[in-house]
VOPAGU-2260 file (C-alpha; in pm, 1 decimal, decimal comma):
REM VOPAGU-2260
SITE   aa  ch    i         X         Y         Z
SITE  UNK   A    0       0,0       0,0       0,0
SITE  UNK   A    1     100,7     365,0     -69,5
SITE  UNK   A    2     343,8     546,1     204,7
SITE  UNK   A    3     152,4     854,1     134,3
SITE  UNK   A    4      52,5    1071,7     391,5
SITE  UNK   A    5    -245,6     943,6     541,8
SITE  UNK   A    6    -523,0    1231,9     448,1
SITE  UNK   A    7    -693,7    1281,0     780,6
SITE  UNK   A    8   -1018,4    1534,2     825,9
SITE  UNK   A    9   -1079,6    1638,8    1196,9
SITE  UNK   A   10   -1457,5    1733,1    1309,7
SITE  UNK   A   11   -1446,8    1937,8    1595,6
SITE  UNK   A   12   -1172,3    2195,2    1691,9
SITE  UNK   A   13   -1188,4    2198,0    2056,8
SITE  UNK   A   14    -933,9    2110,3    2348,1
SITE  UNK   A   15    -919,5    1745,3    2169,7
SITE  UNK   A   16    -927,6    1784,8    1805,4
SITE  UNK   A   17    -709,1    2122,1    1774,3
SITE  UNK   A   18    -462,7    2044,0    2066,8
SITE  UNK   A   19    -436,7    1701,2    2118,5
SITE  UNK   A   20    -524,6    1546,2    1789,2
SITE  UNK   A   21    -407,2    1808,5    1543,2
SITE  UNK   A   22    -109,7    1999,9    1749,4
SITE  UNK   A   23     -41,5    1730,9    1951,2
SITE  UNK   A   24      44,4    1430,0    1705,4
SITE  UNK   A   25     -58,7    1441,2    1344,2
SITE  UNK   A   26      62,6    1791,0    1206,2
SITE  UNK   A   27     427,5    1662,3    1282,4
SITE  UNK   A   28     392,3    1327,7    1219,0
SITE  UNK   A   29     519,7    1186,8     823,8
SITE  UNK   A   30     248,5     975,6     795,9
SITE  UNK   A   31     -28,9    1220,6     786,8
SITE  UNK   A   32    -154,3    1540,1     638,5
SITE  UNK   A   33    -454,5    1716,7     803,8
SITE  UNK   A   34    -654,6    1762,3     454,9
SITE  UNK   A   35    -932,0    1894,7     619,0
SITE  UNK   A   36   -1114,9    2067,3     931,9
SITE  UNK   A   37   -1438,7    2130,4    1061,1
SITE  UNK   A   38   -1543,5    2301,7    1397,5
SITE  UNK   A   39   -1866,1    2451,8    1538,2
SITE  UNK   A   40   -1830,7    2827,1    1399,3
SITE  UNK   A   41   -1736,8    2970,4    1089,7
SITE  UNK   A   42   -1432,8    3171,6    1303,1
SITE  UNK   A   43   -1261,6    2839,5    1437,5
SITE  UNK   A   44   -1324,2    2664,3    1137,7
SITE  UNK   A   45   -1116,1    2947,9     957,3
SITE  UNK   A   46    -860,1    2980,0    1204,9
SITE  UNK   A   47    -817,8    2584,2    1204,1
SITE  UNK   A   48    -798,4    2601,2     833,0
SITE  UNK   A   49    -518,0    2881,5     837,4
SITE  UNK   A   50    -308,7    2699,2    1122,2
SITE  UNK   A   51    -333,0    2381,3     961,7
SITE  UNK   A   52    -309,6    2451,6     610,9
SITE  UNK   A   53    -638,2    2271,9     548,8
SITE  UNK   A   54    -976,6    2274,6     413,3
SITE  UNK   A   55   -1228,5    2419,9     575,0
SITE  UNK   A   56   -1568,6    2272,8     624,1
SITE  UNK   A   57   -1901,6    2433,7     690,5
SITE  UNK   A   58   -2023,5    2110,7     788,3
SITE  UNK   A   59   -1914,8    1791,1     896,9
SITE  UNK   A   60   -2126,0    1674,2     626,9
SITE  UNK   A   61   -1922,5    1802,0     358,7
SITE  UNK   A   62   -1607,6    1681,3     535,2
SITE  UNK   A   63   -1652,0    1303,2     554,3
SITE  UNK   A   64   -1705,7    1382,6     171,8
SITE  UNK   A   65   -1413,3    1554,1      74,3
SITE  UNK   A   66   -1210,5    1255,2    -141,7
SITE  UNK   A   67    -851,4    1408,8      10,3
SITE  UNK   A   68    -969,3    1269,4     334,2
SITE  UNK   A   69    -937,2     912,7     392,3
SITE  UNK   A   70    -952,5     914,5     810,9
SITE  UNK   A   71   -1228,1    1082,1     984,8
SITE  UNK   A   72   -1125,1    1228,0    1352,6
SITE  UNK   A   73   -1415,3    1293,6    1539,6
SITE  UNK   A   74   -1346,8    1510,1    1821,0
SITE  UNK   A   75   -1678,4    1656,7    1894,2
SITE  UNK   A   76   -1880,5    1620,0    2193,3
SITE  UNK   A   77   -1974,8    1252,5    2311,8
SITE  UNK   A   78   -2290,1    1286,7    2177,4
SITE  UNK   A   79   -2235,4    1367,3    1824,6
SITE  UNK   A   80   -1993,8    1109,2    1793,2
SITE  UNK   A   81   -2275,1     834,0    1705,0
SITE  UNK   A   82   -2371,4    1016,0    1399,6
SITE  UNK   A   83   -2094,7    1112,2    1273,3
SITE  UNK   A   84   -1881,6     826,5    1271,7
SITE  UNK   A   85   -2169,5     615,5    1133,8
SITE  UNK   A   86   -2187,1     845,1     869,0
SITE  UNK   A   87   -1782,2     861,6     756,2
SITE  UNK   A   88   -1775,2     495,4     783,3
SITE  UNK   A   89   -2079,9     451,1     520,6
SITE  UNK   A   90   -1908,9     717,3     321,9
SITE  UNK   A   91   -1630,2     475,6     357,7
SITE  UNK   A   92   -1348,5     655,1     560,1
SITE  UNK   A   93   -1198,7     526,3     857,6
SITE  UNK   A   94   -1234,5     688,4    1176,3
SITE  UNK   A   95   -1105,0     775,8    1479,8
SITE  UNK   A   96   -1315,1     877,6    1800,0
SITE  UNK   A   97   -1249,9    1044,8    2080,1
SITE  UNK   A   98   -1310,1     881,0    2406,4
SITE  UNK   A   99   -1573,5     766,5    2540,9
SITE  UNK   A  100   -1635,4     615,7    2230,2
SITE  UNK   A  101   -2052,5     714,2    2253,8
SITE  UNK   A  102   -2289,4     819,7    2533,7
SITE  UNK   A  103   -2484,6     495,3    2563,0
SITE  UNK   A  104   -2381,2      99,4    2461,3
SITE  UNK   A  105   -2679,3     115,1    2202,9
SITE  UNK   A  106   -2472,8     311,4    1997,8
SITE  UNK   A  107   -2178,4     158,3    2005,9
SITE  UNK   A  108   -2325,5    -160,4    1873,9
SITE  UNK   A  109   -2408,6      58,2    1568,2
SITE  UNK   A  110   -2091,0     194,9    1560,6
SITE  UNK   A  111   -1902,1    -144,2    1517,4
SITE  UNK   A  112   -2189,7    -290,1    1328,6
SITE  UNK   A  113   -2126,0      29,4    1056,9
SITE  UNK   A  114   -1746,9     -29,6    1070,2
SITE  UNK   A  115   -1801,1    -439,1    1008,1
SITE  UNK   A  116   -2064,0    -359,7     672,7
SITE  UNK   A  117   -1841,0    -105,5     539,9
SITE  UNK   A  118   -1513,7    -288,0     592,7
SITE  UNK   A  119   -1357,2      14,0     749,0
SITE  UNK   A  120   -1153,6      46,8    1043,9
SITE  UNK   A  121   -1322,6     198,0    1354,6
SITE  UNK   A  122   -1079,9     286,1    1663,3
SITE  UNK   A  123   -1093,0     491,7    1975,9
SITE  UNK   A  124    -838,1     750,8    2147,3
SITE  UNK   A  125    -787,8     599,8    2488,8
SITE  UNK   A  126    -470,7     750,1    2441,4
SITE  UNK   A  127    -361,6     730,9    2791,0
SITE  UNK   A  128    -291,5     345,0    2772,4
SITE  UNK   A  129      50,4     497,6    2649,1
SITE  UNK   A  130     105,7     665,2    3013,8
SITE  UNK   A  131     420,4     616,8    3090,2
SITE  UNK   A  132     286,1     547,7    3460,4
SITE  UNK   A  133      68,7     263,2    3325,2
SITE  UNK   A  134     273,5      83,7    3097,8
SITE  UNK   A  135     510,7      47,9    3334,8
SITE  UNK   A  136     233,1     -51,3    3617,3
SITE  UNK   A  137     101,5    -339,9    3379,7
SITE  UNK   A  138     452,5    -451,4    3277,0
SITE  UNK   A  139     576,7    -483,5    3674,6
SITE  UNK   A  140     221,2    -665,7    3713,6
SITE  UNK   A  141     250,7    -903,9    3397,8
SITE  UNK   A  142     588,4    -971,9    3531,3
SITE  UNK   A  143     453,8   -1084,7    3875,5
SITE  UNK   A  144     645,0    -843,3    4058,5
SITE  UNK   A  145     370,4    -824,9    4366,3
SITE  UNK   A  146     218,1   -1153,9    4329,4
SITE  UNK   A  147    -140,2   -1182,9    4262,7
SITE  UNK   A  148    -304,1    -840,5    4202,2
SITE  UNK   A  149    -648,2    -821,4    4470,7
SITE  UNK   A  150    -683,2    -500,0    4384,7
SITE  UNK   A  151    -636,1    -167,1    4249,8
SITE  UNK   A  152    -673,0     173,2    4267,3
SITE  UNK   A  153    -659,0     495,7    4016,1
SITE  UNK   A  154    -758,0     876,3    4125,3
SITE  UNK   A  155    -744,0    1154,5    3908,3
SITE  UNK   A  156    -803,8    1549,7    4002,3
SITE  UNK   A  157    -902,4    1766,3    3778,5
SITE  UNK   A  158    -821,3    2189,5    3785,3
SITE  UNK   A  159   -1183,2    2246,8    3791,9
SITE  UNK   A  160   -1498,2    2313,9    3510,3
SITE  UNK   A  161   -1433,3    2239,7    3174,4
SITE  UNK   A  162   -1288,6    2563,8    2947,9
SITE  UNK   A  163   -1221,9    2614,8    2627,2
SITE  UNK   A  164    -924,0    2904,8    2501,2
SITE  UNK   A  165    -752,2    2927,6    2154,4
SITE  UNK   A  166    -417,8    2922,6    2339,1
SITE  UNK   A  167    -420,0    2564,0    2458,3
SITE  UNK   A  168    -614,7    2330,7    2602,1
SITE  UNK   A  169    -828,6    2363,6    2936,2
SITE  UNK   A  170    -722,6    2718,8    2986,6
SITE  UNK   A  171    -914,9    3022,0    2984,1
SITE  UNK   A  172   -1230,8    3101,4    3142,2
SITE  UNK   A  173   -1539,7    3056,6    2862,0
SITE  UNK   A  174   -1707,9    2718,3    2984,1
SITE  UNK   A  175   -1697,6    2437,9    2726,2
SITE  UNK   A  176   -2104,0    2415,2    2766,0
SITE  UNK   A  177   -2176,8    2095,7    2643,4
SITE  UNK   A  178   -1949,0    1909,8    2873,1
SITE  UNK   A  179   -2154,2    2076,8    3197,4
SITE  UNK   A  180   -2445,8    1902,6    3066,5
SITE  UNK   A  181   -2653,4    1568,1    3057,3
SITE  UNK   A  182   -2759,7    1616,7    2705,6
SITE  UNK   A  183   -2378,0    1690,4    2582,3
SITE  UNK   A  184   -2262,8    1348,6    2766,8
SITE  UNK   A  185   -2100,6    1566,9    3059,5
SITE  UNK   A  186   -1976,9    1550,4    3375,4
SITE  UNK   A  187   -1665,8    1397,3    3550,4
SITE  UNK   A  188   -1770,7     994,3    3460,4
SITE  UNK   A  189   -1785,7    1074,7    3074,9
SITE  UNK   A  190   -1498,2    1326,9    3070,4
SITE  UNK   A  191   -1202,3    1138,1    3290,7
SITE  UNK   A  192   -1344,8     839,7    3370,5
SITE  UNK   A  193   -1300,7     616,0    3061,2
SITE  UNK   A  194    -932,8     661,6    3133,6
SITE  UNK   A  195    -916,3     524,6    3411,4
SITE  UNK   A  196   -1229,2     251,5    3345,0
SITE  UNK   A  197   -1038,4     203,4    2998,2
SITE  UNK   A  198    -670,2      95,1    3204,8
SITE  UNK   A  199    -883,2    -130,9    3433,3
SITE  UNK   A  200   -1031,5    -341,6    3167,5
SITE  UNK   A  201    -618,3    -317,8    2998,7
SITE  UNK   A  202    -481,0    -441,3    3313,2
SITE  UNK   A  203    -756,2    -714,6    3457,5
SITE  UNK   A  204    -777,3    -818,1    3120,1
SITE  UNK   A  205   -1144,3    -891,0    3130,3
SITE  UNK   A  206   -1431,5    -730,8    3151,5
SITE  UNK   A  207   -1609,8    -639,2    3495,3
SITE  UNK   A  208   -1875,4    -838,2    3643,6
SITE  UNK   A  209   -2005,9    -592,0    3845,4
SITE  UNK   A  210   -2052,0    -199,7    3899,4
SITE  UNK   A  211   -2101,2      12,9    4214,8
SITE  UNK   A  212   -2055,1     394,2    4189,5
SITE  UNK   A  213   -2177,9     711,7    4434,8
SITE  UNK   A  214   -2152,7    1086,1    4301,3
SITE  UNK   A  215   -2172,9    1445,6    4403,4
SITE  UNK   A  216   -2332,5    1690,4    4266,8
SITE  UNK   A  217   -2326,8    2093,5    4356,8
SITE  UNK   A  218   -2641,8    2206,0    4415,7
SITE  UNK   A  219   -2727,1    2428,9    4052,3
SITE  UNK   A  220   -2515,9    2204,8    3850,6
SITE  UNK   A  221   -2632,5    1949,4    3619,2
SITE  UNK   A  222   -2362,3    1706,3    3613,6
SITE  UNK   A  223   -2172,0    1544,0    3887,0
SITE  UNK   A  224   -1804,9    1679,5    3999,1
SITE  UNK   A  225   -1733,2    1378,3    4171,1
SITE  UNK   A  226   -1713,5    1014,8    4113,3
SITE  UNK   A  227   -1678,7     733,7    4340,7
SITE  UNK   A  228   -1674,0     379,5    4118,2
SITE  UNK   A  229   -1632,7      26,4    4227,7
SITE  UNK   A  230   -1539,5    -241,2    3954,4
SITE  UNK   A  231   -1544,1    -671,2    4069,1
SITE  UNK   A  232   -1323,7    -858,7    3798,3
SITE  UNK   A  233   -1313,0   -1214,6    3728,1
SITE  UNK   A  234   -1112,6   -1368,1    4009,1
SITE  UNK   A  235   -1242,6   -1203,2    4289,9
SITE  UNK   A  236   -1037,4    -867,6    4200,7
SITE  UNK   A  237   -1135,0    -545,7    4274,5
SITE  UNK   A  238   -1108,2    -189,9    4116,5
SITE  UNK   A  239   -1207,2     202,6    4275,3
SITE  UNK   A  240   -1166,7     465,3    4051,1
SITE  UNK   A  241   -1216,6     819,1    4197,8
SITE  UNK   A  242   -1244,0    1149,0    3964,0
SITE  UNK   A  243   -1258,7    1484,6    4110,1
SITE  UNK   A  244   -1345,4    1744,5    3891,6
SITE  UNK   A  245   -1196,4    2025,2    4204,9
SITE  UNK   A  246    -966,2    1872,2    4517,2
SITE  UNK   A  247    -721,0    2131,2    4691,4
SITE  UNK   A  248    -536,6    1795,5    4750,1
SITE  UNK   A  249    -345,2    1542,9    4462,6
SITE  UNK   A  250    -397,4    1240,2    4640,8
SITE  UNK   A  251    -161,2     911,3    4446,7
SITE  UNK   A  252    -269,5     846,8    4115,6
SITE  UNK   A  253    -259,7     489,4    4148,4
SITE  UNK   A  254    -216,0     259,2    4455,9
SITE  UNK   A  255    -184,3    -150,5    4295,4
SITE  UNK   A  256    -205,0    -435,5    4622,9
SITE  UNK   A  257     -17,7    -780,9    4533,8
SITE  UNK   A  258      -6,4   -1028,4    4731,6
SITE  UNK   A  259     372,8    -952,3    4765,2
SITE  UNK   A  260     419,0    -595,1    4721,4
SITE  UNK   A  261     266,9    -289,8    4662,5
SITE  UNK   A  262     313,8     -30,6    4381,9
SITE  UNK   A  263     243,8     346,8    4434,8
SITE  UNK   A  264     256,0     630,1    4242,2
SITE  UNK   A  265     183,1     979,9    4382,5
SITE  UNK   A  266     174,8    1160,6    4068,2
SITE  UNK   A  267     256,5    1074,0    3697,5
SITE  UNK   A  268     649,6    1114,0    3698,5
SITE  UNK   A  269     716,8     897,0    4026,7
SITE  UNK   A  270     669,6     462,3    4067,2
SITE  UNK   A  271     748,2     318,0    4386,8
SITE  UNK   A  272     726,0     -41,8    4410,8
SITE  UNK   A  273     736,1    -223,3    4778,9
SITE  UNK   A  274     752,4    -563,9    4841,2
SITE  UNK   A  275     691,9    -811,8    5145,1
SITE  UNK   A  276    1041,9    -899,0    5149,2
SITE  UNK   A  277    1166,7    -608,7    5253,5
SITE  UNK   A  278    1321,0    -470,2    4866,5
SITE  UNK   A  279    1215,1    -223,7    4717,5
SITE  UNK   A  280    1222,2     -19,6    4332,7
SITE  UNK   A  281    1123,6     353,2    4266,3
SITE  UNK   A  282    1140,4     494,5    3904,3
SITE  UNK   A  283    1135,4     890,5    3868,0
SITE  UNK   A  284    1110,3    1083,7    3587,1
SITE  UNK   A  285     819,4     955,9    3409,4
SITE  UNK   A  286     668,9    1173,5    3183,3
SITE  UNK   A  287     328,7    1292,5    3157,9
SITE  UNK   A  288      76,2    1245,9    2885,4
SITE  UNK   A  289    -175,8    1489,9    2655,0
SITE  UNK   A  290    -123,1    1394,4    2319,6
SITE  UNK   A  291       1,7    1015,4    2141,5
SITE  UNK   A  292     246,1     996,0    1891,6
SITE  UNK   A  293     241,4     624,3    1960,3
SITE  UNK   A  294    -136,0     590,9    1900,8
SITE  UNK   A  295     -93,7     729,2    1568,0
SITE  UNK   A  296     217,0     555,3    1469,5
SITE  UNK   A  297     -12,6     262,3    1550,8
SITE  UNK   A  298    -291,8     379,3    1308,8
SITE  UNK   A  299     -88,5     459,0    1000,3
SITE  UNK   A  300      69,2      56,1    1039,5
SITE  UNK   A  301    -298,5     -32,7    1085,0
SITE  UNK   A  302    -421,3     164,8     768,3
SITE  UNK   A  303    -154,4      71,9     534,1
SITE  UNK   A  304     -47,1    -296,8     625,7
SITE  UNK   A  305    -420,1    -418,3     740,2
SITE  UNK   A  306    -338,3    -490,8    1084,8
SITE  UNK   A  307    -506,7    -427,8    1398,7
SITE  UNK   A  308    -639,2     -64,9    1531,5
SITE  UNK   A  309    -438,5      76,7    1829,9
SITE  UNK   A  310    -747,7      16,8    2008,1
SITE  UNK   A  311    -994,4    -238,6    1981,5
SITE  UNK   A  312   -1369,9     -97,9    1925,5
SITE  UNK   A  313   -1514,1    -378,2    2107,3
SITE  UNK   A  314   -1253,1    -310,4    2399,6
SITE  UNK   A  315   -1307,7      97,5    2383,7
SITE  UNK   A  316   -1752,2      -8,6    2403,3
SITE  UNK   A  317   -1664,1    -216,3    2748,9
SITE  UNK   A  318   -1587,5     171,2    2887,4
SITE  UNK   A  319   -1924,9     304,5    2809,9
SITE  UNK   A  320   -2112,5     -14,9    2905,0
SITE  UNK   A  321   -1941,0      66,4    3275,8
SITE  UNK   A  322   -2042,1     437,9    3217,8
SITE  UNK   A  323   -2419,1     360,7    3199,7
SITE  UNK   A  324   -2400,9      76,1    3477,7
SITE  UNK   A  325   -2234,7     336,4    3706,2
SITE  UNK   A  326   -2509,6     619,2    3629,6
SITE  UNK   A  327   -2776,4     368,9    3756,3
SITE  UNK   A  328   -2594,1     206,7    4027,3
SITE  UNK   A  329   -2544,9     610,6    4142,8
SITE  UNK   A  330   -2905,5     697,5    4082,4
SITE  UNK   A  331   -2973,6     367,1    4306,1
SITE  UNK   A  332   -2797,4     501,0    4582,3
SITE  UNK   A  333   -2480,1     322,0    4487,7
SITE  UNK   A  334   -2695,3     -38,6    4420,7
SITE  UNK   A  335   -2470,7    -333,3    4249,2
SITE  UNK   A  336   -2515,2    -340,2    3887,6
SITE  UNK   A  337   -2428,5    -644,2    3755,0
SITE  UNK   A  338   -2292,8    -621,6    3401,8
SITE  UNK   A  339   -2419,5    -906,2    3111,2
């Protein structure tokens, strides 16, 4: 197959598709060429077009239809992503979504159903299985450097609501509306947590069998700030992810119990592994991670040489089917969900 650049059109210039997709990975990277852009007003889509040296689209209509683009990023709110990506893969494009991959399991069934009749590849940016931090977590655990794993848990704290700036990602002060809302798939378990739920389903290597979650929510908001979720794995192991949308405090990112050691890490650049005999291992200077040149390298193998997507569709749906257990287990009072 051609070595080409990979002609890529991006629907939705936000935080995601402007500074992680675009900036982040594919405007520097050989294998691609952004073709094409389309955001929610005329003035981004111009500016997008003038940064990039794209296209620009009135529509995302018009987009999936422009023959210079082959991949479809869709890097909209959750819940346009549905739509659109059913639509670019019946135009027959490939596509990339942004996590979570939809609002509700429902339509991720039509999502890979679209991708299977058209032949196309469908994949999903849960970019942050390429943390540093979590690589190295799985590889310790693979390795059976604390035993059995019982359990495990993964925190992350957010700088507060959502914004939106044309400097760089989550700064400024306009509100990115749509992700303070129910309708736009908002709040704290849609935003973070398929991260997090994503890395537990990487590292158990199974799906749960059961969901338990409690959240806050501020009294005139519409959307929780705070989530509290409790996954049971095959085995007997267990899972909390907490997501706090404002905490004065950065409590460790991830805490991992073995049955002969422990593995901490207080933030993303620090590991510190402790085990029962008395040894133990810390690893500094981790790096952080926004964008994912390795997700993309990924992609372009996947595209041209027919292999598999960086992330598995079927995988990336597991997150939202824990999404929608967790919003009734919360609305419940925190009730057991079990999961089919």
């Amino acid at each position: 197959m051609s070595s080409d650049p990979i002609g890529v059109g991006i629907v939705g210039m936000g935080n995601s598709g402007w500074f992680y997709h675009a900036e982040g990975s594919l405007e520097h990277s050989p294998d691609y060429t952004i073709a094409a852009v389309s955001a929610r007003t005329t003035e981004r889509t111009e500016a997008a077009a003038r940064r990039f040296d794209a296209r620009g689209h009135s529509s995302w209509q018009s987009l999936i239809e422009d023959p210079a683009v082959r991949l479809v990023v869709v890097a909209t709110p959750h819940h346009l992503h549905e739509p659109i990506a059913v639509a670019a893969l019946e135009a027959g494009k490939d596509v990339v979504v942004e996590k979570p991959m939809a609002v509700t399991g429902a339509e991720t069934r039509r999502m890979i159903a679209a991708a299977d009749r058209a032949g196309r590849l469908l994949t999903v940016f849960q970019n942050r299985r390429w943390e540093p931090t979590f690589r190295l977590i799985r590889d310790l655990v693979e390795a059976g450097e604390i035993g059995d794993v019982w359990r495990v848990e993964e925190r992350r704290m957010h700088a507060g609501k959502y914004t939106v700036s044309a400097e760089r990602a989550h700064a400024g002060t306009a509100l990115a509306q749509w992700a303070h809302t129910t309708a736009g798939g908002g709040g704290v378990g849609y935003l973070i947590a398929p991260h997090l739920i994503d890395h537990q389903v990487v590292l158990h290597g199974a799906r749960p069998e059961s969901v338990a979650a409690l959240t806050h929510t501020y009294p005139g908001d519409e959307v929780e700030h705070y989530l509290d979720l409790r996954l049971r794995f095959p085995g007997g192991r267990d899972a909390r992810i907490e997501i706090f949308r404002e905490n004065a405090v950065d409590l460790p990112k991830w805490s991992v119990f073995g049955t002969d050691g422990t593995i901490v890490c207080p933030d993303f650049q620090t590991l510190r592994l402790d085990r029962s005999d008395g040894t133990s291992r810390v690893e500094t200077g981790l790096r952080p991670l926004q964008a994912c040149d390795e997700f993309y390298a990924a992609l372009a193998v996947a595209l041209r040489d027919g292999g598999p997507p960086p992330v598995d569709p079927v995988e990336a749906a597991v997150v939202v089917d824990v999404l929608e257990a967790a919003h009734r287990s919360a609305a419940a009072g925190g009730a057991v969900v079990e999961l089919d």
